[in-house]
N, C-alpha and C positions, 0 to 999 in steps of 0.2 A: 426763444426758438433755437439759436445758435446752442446755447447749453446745453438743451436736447439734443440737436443733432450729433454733437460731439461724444455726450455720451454712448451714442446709440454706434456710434461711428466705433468708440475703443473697445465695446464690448464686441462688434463684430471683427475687429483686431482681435481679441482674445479669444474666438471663435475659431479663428482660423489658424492658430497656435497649434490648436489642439487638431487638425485635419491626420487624418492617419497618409502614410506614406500612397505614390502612387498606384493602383494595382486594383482587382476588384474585391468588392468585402461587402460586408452586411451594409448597408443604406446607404453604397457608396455609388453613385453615377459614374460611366466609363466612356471619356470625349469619342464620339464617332468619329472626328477628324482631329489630329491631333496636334496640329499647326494653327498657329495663328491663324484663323479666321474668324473674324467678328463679325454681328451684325449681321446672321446668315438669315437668309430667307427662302420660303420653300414652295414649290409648285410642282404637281403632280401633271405628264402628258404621254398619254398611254400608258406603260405599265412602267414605266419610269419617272423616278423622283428626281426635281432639281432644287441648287443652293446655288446664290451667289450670293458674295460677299464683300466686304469693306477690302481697299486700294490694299498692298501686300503680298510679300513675297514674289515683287518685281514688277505689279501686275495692277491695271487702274479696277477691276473687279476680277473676281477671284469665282471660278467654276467646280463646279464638284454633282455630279449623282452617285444615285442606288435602285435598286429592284427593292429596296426593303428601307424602309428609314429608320428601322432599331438594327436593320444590321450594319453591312462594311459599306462605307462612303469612296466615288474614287474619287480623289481632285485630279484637277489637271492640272497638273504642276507649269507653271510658265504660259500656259494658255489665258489672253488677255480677251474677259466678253466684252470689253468696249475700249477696242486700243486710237479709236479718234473721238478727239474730246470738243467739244463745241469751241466755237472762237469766243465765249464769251467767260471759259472756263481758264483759270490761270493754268499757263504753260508752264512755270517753274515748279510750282508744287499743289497741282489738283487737289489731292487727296480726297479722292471719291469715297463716299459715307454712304454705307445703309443700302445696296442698291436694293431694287424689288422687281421682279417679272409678273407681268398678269398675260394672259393668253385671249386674245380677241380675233373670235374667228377663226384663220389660218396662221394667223399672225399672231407676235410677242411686243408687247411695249414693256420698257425697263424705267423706272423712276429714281430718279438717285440723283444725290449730291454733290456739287463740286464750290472750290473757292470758288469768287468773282474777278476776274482779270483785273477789274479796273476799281479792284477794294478786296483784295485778300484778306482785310478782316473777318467776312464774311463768305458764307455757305450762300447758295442758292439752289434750287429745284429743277433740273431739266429731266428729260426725255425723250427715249431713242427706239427705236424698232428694229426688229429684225421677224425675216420668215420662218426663222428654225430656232428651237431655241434655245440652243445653244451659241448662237449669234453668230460671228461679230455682229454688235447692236452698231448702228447708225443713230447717231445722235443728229436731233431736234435744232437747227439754230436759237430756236428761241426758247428763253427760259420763262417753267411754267409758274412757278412761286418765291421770292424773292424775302419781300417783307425786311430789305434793304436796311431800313430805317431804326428798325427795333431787334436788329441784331441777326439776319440772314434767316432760311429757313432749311429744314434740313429733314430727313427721317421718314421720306416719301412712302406710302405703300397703296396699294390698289384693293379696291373690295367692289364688288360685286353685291347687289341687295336684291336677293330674288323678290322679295316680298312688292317694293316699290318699281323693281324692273330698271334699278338703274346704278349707273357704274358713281365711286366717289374714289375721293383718294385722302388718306390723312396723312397730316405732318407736324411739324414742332413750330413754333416761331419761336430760334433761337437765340432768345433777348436776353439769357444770362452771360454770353459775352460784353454785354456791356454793365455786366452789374459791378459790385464794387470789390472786386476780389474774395479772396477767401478760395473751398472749394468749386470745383466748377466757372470758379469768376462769378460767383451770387452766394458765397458764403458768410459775406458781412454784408450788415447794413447799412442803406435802406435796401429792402431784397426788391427783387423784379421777376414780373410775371414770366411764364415761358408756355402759353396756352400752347394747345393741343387742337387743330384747327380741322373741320370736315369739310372738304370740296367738292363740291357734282360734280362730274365732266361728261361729257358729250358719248355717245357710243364710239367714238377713237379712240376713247381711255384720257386723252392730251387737252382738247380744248375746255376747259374750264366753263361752267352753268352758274351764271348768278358769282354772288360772292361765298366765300369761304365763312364757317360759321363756328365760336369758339367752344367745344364739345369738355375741355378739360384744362386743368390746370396744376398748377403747383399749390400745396397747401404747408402750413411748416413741417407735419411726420415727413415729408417726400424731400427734404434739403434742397439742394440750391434749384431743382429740377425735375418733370417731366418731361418724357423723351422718346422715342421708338414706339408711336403709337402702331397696333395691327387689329381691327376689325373682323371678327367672324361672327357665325348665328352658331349657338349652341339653345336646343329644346325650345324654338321659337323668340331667344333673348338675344340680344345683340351684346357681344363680349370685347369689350375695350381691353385691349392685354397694353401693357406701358411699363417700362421703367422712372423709377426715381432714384433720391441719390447722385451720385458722382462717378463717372464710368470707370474702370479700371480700381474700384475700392473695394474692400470688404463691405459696403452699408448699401452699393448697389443692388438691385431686387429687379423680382418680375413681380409686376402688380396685377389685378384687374377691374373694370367696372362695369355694371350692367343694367339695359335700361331697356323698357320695351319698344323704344324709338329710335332709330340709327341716329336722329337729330341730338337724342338725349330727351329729358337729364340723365345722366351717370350717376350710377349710386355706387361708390367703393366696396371693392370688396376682396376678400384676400391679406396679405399679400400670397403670390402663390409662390413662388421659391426667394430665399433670402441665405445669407452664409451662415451657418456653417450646415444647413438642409442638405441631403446627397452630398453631403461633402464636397459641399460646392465653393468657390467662394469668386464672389461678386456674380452670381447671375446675372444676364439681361440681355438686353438689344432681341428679344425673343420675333418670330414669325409662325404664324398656324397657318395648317393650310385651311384650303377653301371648304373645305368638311366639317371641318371643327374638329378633326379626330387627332392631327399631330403637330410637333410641337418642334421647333429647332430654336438651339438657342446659345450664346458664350456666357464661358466664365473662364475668371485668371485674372492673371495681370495683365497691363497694356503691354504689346509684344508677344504675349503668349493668352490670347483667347482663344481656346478652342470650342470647339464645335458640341454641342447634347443635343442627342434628339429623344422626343417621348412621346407616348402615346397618351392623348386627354380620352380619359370618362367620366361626365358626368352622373354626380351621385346621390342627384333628387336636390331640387329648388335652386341656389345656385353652387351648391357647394360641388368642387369639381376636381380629380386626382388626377395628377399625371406619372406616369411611370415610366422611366427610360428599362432598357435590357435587363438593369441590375438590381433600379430600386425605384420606388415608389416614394410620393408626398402630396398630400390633402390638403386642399385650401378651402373656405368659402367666405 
């Protein structure tokens, strides 16, 4: 398995050799934001779009809309949407991952990541409210998924299932920190799982229904990991969008799966962006919104992820295009 990933790894090294210079061109994607922002996520309220984003650029989540999400994004430079961070969250170095907004009501809950105070090794899953939603979020004392034990949990996001009328939220259990190094820290063996977990929760969006149930996983094409799961319905299916790989690499990707049950089973399929596609390299950490119709997403290095956003059509059974301003690419 390792052999494979490596190879698959230096060919998308050599991929990205060949990226033509900054600027726009035939098949090339143009960042809507052009700063470090990973991990962005997207909600439409009223006639405006929003993104928030992974801790950077001073800031424990990181804000930005538009009236158009293939046009001009603003950020709010130095504006922090969650600048108090639960007491259960480490004070030296947070580093809040992946946040997510869902809309309940009049109200906003925010899902996102933070270390543990009392074990920095790990990530855990909290959540914070606010009325407007632009925040400031108010964070939750209590944390909603942990999974301590097998390596923190992390990559929160909220879905909405018209069909069964009820809210869930997925996430990661991030057990490749405890693997045996390599990429990701699960790049040598023996490798470890890093399921993809589904949650009920209650119509607050926060309190958790029953137990969480494991919808996906790592297989060896995906390397040390799956990660950033987001949930939408496209044509009646339920669309598992996820990366695999190793963040910040060229062999990073936007995957996806699709199954007629929000429970599963998931049947792969795709990948839908991978480097050197749109002139991308390392896609992922992707969010859609609740339509199924767009698509935000980083690619770059760590330090410099910025922001793509695109519009999803599908294009009969599941195979499905997305196109940012500039250029287009087909997956199924």
């Amino acid at each position: 398995m390792l052999s494979s990933y490596l190879s698959s790894f230096l060919v998308a090294i050599a991929a990205v050799s060949a990226l033509p210079a900054d600027g726009a061109g035939p098949g090339r994607a143009v960042a809507s934001i052009e700063i470090d922002f990973p991990d962005p996520s997207i909600i439409q309220v009223g006639d405006t779009w929003y993104s928030f984003a992974t801790n950077g650029n001073g800031v424990n989540v990181q804000f930005s809309s538009t009236k158009s999400v293939q046009g001009s994004w603003a950020r709010s430079a130095g504006y922090d949407a969650l600048p108090t961070l639960p007491a259960w969250a480490s004070a030296t170095r947070p580093e809040i991952w992946a946040p997510d907004v869902v809309q309940i009501g009049s109200g906003f809950v925010m899902y996102f990541a933070a270390r543990k105070a009392s074990n920095e090794a790990v990530h855990c899953i909290g959540t914070a409210t606010s009325s407007s939603i632009q925040g400031p979020y108010t964070p939750s004392p209590n944390i909603f998924a942990c999974d301590e034990a097998r390596g923190g949990s992390i990559d929160a996001s909220g879905f909405y299932d018209p069909n069964a009328q009820k809210r869930f939220v997925t996430y990661k259990i991030d057990q490749n920190s405890l693997g045996s190094g390599g990429s990701c820290g699960n790049g040598n063996a023996p490798f470890v799982s890093t399921p993809i977990m589904l949650q009920e929760v209650a119509a607050d969006g926060v309190t958790p229904v029953g137990g969480a149930t494991q919808i996906l996983d790592r297989v060896d094409i995906d390397g040390p990991l799956v990660e950033a799961p987001n949930l939408t319905i496209l044509n009646g299916q339920y669309y598992l969008f996820f990366s695999s790989n190793c963040f910040g690499t060229p062999a990073y990707d936007i995957s996806f799966a699709v199954s007629n049950s929000v429970y599963g089973p998931y049947t792969r399929r795709g990948p839908l962006l991978v480097t050197p596609q749109l002139s991308l390299m390392g896609p992922g950490g992707a969010s859609v919104s609740n339509d199924g119709a767009y698509i935000v997403f980083h690619a770059g290095v760590v330090g410099a992820r910025t922001m793509y956003a695109g519009k999803i059509d599908q294009q009969g059974g599941t195979q499905i295009q997305v196109c940012t301003s500039t250029a287009c690419q087909v997956a199924s």
